[in-house]
N, C-alpha and C positions, 0 to 999 in steps of 0.2 A: 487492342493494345494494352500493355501493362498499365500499372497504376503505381506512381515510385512513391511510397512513403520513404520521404528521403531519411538519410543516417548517418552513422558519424564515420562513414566510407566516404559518405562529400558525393555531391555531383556530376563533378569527373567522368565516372566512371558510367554515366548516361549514356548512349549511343543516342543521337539526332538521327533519326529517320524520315520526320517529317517539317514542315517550314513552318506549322505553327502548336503551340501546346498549350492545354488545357491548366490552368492553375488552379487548384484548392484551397482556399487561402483562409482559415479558421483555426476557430479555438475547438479544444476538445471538446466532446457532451459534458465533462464534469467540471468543466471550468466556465463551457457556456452555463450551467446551471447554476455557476456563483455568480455569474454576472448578470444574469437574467434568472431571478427564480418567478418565472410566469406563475407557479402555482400559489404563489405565497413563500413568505420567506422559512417556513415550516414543512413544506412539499419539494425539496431540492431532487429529493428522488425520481418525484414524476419527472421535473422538467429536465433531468439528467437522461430519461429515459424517450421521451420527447426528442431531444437531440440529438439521440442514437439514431432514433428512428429519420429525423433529418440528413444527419451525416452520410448513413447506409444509402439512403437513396439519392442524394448527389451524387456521390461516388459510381452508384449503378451508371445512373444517367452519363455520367463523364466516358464511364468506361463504354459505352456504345455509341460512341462518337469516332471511332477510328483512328483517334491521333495520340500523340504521349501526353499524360496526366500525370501530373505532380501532384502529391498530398503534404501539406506546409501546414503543419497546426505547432501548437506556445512550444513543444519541446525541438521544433525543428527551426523555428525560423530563430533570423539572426538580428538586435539591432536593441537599443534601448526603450523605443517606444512602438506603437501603432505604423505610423509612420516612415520610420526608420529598415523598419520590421518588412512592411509590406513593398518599401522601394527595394529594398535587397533582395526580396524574395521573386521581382521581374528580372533585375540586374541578373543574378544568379542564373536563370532561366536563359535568359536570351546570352551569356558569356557561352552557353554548349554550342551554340552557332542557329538558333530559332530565329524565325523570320517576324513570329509574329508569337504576342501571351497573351491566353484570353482569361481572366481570373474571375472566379466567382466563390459565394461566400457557400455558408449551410444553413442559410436561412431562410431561403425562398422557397418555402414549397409548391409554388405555383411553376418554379421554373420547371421546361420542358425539354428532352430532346430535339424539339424543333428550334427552340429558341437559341439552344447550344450551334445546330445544324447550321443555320440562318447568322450567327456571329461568325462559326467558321467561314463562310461563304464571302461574308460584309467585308471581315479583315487584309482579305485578300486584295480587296478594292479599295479601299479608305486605310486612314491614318489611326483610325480609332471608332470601334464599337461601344454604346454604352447601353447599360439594360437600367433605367430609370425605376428607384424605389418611390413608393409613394410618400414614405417618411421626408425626401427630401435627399435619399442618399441614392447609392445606386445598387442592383444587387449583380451587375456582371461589370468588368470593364477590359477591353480587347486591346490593345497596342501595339503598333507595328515599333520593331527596333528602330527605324530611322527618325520615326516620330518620336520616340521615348526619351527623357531627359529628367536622369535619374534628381538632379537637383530642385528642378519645376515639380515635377514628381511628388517629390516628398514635401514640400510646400504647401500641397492641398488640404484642406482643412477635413482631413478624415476624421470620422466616427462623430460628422457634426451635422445640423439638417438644413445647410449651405452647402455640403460638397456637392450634390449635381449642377445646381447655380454655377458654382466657382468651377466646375469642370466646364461644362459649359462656355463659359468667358474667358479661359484659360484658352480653348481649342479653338476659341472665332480669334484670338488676340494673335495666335501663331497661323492663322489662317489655312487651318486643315479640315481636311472635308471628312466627318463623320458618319458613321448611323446608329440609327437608334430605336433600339427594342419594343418590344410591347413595356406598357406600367405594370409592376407585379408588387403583391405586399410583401413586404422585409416582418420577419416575425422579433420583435424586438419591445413587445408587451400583451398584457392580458387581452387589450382592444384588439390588436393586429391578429391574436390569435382567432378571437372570433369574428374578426373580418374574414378572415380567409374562410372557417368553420361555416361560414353563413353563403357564402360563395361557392363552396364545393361540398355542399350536405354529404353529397356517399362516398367522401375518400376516406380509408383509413384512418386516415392522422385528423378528419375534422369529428372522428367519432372518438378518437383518444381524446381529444380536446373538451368537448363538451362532455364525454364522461366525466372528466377528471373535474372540472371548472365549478359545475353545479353539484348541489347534496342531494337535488329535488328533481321530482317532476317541475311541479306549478313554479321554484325558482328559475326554471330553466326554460317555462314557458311566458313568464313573467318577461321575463328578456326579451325573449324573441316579440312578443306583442308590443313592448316598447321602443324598441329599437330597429327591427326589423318588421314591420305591418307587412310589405308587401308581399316578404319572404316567408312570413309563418305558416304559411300551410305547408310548403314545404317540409316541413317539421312536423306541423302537426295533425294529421288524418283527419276526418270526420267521424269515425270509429274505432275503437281502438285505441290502445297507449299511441304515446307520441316516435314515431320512427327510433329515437336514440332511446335507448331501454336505461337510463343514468342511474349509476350506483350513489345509493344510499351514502 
């Protein structure tokens, strides 16, 4: 299925094929990297680079998912705030005639195809799918149009580390039966980054991370023995440099 970064042709002009659609719902990589500079507030490039590499692979994953995917980043969406922003951007969606929105951010790099798979499947049964972040937010949220009430909606205390709580209490008070995803990290600082980095040693992006993070060897094994005891061999061999070869 395509992937609509939408335009200032409007939505209209979407053809509905299917009853439920994938949402993208972020900031660019250069605006996520004013808002998060993970590397320091002097390294905007890596983490501009960093959320390229985010973005790219959400998108992959959406796109093999079989359904229409919307891509909604700061030049497309509409609305004064977060909030605003984000209920208009389901609104929008479900006025093409969708059954069901499933939204997720470009943060989770732990999310998977399956988790996507396993939401589309949930949605179709319940009133509301939610993928719980560990911060306290959430990094997916699924909605059926019938459930959806763009007022209650925007009332949630987004971008705060209550909103899975208040979702949560929101969807027992209307008394709608949900599901709910595996816990996954939201990458939204230096820790979360190497929480994930300590989690998934041989990905990609947890070898960009510990490059970029540490100057050193022994800084960077310094870490891992403090923080991670049970995980350092992982890391680091009995022979040999330590698996991640870290630039100087």
């Amino acid at each position: 299925m395509p992937i609509h970064f939408i335009n200032s042709f409007g939505l209209s002009e979407i053809l509905n094929k299917n009853t439920t659609a994938l949402l993208i719902f972020s900031y660019s990589a250069e605006k996520e990297a004013e808002r998060k500079p993970l590397f320091g507030n002097k390294k905007k490039e890596l983490a501009s680079d960093f959320f390229k590499i985010l973005i790219g692979d959400t998108v992959e994953l959406a796109s093999k998912c079989g359904v229409e995917v919307f891509h909604f980043d700061e030049k497309k969406q509409q609305g004064t705030d977060f909030s605003s922003r984000y209920t208009n951007a389901f609104s929008d969606i479900f006025k093409l005639g969708f059954k069901n929105v499933i939204s997720i951010g470009n943060d989770s790099p732990g999310l998977t195809v399956q988790h996507l798979k396993t939401a589309l499947l949930q949605i179709e049964k319940h009133d509301a799918v939610i993928g719980p972040a560990k911060d306290g937010g959430v990094y997916l949220l699924g909605m059926s149009q019938s459930f959806f009430d763009s007022e209650r909606f925007s009332q949630l205390p987004w971008q705060k580390n209550e909103l899975l709580t208040s979702i949560i209490a929101d969807f027992e008070k209307q008394h709608s039966n949900y599901f709910t995803l595996d816990l996954l990290v939201d990458i939204d600082s230096a820790k979360d980054m190497l929480e994930y980095a300590t989690e998934n040693p041989h990905s990609f992006l947890s070898y960009y991370i510990l490059n970029n993070l540490f100057q050193n060897n022994s800084q960077f094994q310094f870490y891992l023995l403090k923080n991670y005891k049970t995980k350092a061999h992982i890391f680091l061999p009995l022979r040999a440099p330590p698996f991640y070869a870290l630039a100087a």
